[in-house]
C-alpha positions in Angstrom: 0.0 0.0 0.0 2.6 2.4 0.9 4.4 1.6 -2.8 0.6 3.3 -4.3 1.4 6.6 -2.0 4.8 7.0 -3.0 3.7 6.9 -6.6 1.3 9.5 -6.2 3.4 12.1 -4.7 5.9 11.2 -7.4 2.9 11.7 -10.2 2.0 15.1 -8.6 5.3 16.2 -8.9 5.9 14.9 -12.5 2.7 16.6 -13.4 3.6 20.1 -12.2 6.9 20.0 -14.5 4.7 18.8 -17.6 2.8 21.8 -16.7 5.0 24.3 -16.1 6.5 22.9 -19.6 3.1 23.6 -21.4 3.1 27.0 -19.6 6.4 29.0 -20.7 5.8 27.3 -24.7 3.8 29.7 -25.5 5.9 32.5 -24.6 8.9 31.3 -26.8 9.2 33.2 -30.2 12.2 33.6 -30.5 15.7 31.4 -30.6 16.9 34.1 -27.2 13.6 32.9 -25.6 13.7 29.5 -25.9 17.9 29.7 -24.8 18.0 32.4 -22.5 14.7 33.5 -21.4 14.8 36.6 -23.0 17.4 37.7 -19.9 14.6 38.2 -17.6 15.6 35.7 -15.3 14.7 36.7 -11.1 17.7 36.7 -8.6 16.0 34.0 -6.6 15.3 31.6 -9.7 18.4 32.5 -11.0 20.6 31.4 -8.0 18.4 28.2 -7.0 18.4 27.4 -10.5 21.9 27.8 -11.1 22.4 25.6 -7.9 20.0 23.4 -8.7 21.0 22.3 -11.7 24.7 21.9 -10.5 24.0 19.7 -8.0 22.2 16.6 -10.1 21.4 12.9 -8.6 25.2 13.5 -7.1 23.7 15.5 -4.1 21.3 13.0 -2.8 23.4 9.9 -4.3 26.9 10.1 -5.5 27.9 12.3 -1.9 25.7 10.7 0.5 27.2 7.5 -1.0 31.0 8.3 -1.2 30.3 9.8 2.9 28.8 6.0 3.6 32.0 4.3 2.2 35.0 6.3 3.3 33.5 8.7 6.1 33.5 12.7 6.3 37.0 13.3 4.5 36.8 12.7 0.8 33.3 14.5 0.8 33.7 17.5 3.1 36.4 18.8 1.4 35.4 17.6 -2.2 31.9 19.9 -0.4 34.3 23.0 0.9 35.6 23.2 -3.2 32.9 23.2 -4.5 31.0 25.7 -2.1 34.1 28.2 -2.3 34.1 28.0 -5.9 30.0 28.3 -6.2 30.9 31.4 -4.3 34.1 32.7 -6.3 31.8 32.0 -9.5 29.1 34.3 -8.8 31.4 37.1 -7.3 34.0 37.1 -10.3 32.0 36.0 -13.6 28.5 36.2 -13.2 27.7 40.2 -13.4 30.7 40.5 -16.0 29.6 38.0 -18.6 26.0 39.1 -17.9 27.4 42.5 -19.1 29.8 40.8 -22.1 27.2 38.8 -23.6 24.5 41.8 -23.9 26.9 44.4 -25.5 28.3 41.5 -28.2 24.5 40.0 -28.0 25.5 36.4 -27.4 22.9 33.5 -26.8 25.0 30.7 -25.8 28.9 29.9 -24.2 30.1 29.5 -27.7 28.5 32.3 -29.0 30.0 34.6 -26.6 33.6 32.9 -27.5 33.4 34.0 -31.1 32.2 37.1 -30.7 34.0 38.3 -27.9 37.6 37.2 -30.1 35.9 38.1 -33.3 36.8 34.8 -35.0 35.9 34.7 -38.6 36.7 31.1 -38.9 33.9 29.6 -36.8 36.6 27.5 -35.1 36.6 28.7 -31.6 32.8 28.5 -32.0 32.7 24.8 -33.8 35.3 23.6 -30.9 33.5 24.9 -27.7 30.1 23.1 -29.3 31.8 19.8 -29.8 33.4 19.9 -26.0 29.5 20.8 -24.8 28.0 17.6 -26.8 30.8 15.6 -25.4 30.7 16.0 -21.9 27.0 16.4 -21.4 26.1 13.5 -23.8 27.2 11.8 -20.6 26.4 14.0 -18.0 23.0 13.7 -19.0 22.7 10.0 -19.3 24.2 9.5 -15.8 21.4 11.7 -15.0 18.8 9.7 -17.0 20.8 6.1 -15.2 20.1 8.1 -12.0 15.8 8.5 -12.5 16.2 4.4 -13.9 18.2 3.0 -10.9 15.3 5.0 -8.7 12.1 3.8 -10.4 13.3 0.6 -10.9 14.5 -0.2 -7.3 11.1 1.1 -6.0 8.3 -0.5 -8.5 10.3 -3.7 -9.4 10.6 -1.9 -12.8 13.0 -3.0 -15.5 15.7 -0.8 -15.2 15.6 0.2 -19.0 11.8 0.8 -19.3 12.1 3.1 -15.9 14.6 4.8 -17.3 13.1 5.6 -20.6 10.0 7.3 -18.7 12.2 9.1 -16.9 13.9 10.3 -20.2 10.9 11.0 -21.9 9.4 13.1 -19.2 12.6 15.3 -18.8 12.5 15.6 -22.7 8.6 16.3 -22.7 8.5 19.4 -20.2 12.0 20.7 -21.6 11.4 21.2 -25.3 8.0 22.0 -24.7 9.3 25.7 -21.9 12.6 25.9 -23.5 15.1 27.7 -20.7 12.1 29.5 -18.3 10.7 26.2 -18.3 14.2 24.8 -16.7 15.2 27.4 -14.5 11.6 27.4 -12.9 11.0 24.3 -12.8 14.7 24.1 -11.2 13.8 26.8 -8.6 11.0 24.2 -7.7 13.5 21.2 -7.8 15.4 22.7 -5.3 12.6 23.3 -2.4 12.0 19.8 -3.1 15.3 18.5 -2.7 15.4 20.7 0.2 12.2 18.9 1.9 14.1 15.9 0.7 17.3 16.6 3.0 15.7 17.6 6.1 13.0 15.0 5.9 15.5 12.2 5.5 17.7 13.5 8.3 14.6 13.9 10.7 14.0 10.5 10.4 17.5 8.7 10.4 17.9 10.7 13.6 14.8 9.6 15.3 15.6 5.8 14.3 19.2 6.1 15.0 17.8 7.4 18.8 19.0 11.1 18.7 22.4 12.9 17.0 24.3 11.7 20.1 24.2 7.8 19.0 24.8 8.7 15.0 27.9 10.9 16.3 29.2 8.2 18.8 29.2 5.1 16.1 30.7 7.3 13.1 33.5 8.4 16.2 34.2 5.0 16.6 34.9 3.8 13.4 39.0 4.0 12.5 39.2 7.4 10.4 35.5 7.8 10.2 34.6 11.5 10.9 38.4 12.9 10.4 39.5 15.5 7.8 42.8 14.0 7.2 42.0 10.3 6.9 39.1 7.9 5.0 37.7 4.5 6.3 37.7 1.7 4.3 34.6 0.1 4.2 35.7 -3.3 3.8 38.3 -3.7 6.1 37.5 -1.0 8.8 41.3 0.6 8.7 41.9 4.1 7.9 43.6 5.5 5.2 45.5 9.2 5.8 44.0 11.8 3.4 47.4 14.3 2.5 47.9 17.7 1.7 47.8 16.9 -2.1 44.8 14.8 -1.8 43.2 18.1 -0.4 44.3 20.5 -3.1 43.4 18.0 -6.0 39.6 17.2 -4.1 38.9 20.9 -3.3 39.8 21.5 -7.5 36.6 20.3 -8.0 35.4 24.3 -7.5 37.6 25.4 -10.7 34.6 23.0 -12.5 32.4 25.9 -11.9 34.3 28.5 -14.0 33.2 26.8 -17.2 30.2 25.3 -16.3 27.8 26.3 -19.7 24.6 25.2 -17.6 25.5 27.6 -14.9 27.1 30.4 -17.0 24.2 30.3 -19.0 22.0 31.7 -16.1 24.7 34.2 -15.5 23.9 35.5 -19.1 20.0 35.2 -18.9 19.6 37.4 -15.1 17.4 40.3 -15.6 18.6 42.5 -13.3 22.4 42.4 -12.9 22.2 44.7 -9.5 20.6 41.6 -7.5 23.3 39.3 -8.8 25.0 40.1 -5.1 21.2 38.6 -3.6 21.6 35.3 -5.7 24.9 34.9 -4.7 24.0 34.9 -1.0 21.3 32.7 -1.1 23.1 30.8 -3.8 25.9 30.2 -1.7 24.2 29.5 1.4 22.2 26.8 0.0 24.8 24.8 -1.3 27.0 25.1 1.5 23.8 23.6 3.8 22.6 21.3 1.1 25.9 19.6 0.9 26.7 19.1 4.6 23.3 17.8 5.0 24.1 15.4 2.3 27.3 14.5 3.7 25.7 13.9 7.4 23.0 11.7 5.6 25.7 9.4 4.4 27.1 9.2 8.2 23.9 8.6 9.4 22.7 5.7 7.0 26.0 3.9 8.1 25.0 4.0 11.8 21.2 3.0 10.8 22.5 0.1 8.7 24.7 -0.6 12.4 22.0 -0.2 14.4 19.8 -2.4 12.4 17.2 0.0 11.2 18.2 -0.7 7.7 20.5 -2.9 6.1 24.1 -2.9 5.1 24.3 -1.2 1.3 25.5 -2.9 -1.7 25.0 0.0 -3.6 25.9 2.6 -1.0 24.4 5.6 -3.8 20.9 3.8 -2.5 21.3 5.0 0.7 18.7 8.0 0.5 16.5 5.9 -1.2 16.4 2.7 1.3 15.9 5.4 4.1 12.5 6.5 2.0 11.4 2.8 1.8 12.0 2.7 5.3 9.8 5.7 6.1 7.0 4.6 4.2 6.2 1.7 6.7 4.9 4.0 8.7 1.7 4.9 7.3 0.0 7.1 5.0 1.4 10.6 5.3 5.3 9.2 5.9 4.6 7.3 2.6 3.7 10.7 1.2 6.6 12.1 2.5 8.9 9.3 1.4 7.5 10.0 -2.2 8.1 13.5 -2.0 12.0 12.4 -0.5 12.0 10.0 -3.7 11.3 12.8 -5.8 13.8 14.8 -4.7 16.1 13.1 -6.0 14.1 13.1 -9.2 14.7 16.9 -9.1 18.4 16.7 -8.5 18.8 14.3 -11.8 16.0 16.4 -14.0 16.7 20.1 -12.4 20.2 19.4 -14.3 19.4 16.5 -17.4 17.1 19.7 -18.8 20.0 22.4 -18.5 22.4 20.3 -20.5 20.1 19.2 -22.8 18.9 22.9 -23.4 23.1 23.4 -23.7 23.7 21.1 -25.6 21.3 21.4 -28.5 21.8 24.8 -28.6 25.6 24.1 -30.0 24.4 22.0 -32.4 21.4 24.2 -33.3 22.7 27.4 -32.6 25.7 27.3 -33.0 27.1 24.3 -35.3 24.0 24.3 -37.9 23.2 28.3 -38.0 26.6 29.7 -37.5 29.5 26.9 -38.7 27.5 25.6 -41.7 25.3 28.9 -42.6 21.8 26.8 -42.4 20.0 30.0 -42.6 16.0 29.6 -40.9 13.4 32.1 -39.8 12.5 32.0 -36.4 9.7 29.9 -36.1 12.2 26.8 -38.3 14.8 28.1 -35.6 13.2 27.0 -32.6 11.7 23.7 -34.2 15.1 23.0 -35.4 16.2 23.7 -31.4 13.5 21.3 -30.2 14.7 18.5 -32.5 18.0 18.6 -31.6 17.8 18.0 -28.2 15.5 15.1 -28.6 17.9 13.7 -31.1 20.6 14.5 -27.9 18.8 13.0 -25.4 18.1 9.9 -27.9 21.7 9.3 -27.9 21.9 10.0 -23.6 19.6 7.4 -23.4 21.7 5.0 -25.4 24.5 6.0 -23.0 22.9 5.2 -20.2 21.5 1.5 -21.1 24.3 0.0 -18.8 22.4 -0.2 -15.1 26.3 -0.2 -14.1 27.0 2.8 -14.3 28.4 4.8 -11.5 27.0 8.1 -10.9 29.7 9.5 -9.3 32.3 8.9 -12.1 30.7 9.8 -14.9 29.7 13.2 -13.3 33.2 13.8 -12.1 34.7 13.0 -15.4 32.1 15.4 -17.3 32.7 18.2 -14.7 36.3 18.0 -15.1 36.2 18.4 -19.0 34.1 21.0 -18.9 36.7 22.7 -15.9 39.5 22.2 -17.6 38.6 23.3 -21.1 36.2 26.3 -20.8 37.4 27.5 -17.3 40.4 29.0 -18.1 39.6 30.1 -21.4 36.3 32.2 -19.5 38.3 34.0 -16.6 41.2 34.9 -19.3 38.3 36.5 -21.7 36.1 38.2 -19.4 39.2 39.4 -17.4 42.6 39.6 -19.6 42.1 42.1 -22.0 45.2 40.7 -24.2 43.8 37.6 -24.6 43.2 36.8 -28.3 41.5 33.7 -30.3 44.8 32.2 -30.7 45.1 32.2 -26.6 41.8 31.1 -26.3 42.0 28.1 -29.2 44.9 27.0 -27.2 43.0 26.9 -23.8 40.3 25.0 -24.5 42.0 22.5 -26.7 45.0 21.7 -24.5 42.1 21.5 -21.1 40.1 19.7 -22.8 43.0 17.2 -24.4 44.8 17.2 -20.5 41.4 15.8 -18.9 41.8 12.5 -21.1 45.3 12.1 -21.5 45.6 12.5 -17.6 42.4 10.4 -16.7 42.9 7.6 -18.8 46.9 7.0 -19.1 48.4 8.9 -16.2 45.9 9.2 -13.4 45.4 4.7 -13.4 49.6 5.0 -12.4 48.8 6.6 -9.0 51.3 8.3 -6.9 51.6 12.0 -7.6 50.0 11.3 -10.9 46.4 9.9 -9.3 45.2 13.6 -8.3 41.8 14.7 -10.0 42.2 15.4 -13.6 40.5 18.9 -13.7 43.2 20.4 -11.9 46.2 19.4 -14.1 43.9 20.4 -16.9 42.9 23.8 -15.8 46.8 24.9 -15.4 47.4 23.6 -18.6 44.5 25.6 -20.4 45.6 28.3 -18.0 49.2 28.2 -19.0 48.3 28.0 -23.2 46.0 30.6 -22.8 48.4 32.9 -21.5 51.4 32.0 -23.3 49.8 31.8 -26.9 48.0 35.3 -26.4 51.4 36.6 -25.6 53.1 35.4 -28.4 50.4 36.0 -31.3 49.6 39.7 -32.2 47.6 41.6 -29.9 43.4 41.8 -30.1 42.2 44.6 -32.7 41.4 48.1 -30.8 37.4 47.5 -31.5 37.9 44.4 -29.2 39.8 45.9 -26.5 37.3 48.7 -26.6 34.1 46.4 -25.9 36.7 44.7 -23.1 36.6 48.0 -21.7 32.8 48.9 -21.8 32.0 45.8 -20.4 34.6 46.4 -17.9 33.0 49.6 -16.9 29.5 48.3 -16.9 30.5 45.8 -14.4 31.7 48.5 -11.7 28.6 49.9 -11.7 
């Protein structure tokens, strides 16, 4: 009985996307509409948008899962990196390229790129839409793996059929709104995923008998709740955590410099003046959101010892065998274990609909219109937009056939190309008036190349060489985009003059 409640709230929830989809259609007629909203974006949408479709299935999964395993280490300060940079992001880029993009009148990340370098060729452009169909391609099937693993754990579903309804209702409300549709339906997601966190924690605490006995089990496991060591989960021993560890976990925050999701609600705020008001709340959020998730983690190891629930085979389950657990007890914790379960459903969708609007808007946008010259009126323009990122998602759901597949990994492997090869490439061009297309080429090719030359043939040789891939990659972009600027001739005069406006507008 308590499987029927849980499927309502879940329906309820679905239905208010599907809605909200239906809704913002009508009010897209044009190709800035359906990508950016015609810039009219709130500051509290914007920054619980932003945030919400950072965070994905890896808030209520892949961290509450790595914090069962290994304890507090690895995932506070993989947490404090990624909350200093969601910071750092907001304060250094977000009112600048709000500015940039206006006065050159870009739409997307690789708009902006060609038009702030002014390159003719297309092939700063035609680069920076294949690294956003590369990445996200991924990203967004761990995301649709994420919905399958969920619906097929709780009904008994096949994992492939869950995961195609979860696909197809992701697809359904997001080509439908276009970007309002998203970043509302986001700003939605993430009161749900914050009912989610509290509700969960509530509970685990109450079954666990009180913080006190959650605090004295994780205390006595070897390494458990320390900042400088892990536990492994299989023998019990801790592992020390070293100063190297910590730099190359905390790099997870450069990620956020060239995040196109995220940069793209930078570009679409209507008011620039309240960007300081989303980056408070923005900030706040995920700094609470994530150490919530972390404690959950801590806490679903000391109900699986204290017998509430049982040990995890699939520690990423964790939030979702705490929900099953709830709904034993009647009709409105059913409810609210449905609404918990579709929290995490708004972690996955909040950001599977951002990349798909990101991605099929450099194949649309950006490959079709501007690489190859497909010239369309408007109306063609956004139909052309719409089938594109069905034909993406078609090929994310072929991804994400494998039920294997680890949430955490992909994600941090997407996160770290998109770090390492439009991170440094953004701060130079919104912030180095010498940079040129040359510098910029040379950025995102060389991050982009260093995140799967170092993931796939130097990280699996360990020592020095196992740290993170996105931070080796962002010094390297960092580095080429530098050093190629400085020896190629310096940007035209009408270049360095927009620099400059954009520069003053930003003071303001």
């Amino acid at each position: 009985m308590s499987t029927i409640y849980i499927m309502i709230a879940i329906a309820l929830y679905l239905g208010v996307l599907i809605i909200l989809g239906a809704r913002f259609a009508k009010s897209n007629n044009t190709v800035e509409d359906y990508y950016l909203g015609g810039r009219k974006l709130g500051p509290y949408v914007a920054a619980m948008s932003a945030e919400a479709s950072d965070m994905s299935s890896w808030l209520l999964m892949g961290l509450p899962g790595v914090a069962y395993l290994t304890g507090m280490c690895d995932a506070f300060w993989t947490a404090l990196g990624l909350g200093i940079g969601t910071y750092l992001n907001w304060l250094l880029e977000a009112k600048r390229l709000r500015y940039y993009t206006e006065i050159v009148d870009a739409d997307t990340v690789p708009d902006f790129f060609e038009k702030r370098f002014r390159d003719k060729s297309h092939l700063l452009m035609g680069i920076s839409a294949v690294v956003i169909v590369v990445f996200f391609v991924p990203y967004t099937a761990s995301g649709f793996a994420a919905c399958g693993k969920l619906f097929a754990s709780l009904f008994d579903m096949n994992y492939v059929v869950a995961m195609l309804i979860s696909a197809i209702i992701i697809i359904a409300y997001t080509a439908m709104g276009g970007f309002m549709a998203a970043s509302t339906t986001d700003f939605v997601q993430s009161i749900v995923m914050t009912v989610a966190l509290i509700a969960v924690v509530c509970f685990g605490v109450s079954q666990c008998g009180g913080v006190h006995e959650v605090t004295s089990f994780a205390g006595s496991l070897d390494g458990y709740i320390s900042a400088f060591a892990t536990n492994d989960y299989a023998t019990g021993a801790s592992q020390p955590y070293g100063f190297l560890t910590i730099i190359s976990t905390m790099a997870w925050g450069l990620g956020y410099f060239g995040m196109p999701h995220i940069l793209l609600r930078f570009m679409a705020i209507e008011n620039p003046d309240k960007i300081r008001l989303s980056r408070r709340v923005a900030t706040v959020w995920v700094f609470i959101a994530m150490g919530v998730a972390i404690f959950i983690g801590i806490m679903a190891r000391a109900m699986a010892h204290y017998g509430v629930i049982g040990e995890l085979a699939d520690s990423e389950r964790a939030v979702i065998v705490i929900s099953q657990k709830l709904a034993e007890f009647g009709v409105v914790p059913a409810l609210l274990a449905g609404v918990i379960l579709a929290g995490i459903l708004a972690c996955t969708m909040s950001t599977c609909d951002s990349q798909l609007l990101a991605a099929s808007s450099s194949i649309s946008e950006n490959i079709l219109h501007e690489v190859l010259g497909v010239k369309m009126d408007e109306k063609k323009n956004i139909l052309m937009a719409r089938i594109t990122l069905v034909v993406i998602a078609i090929f994310a759901v072929f991804v994400a056939r494998n039920p294997e597949s680890n949430v955490f990994n992909i994600v941090s492997f997407a996160w770290a190309g998109f770090g390492g090869a439009f991170g440094p490439v953004m701060i130079m061009a919104i912030f180095w008036r010498r940079t040129n297309k040359y510098g910029a080429i040379a950025g995102m090719i060389g991050g982009g190349v260093t995140v799967f030359v170092w993931h796939y043939l130097l990280k699996p040789l360990g020592g020095v060489l196992g740290i993170y891939e996105l931070l080796p990659a962002f010094i390297v972009g960092l580095l080429l985009c530098v050093i190629v600027s400085l020896l190629t001739p310096e940007p035209e005069k009408d270049i360095l003059d927009e620099f400059d406006k954009a520069l003053e507008m930003s003071k303001k």
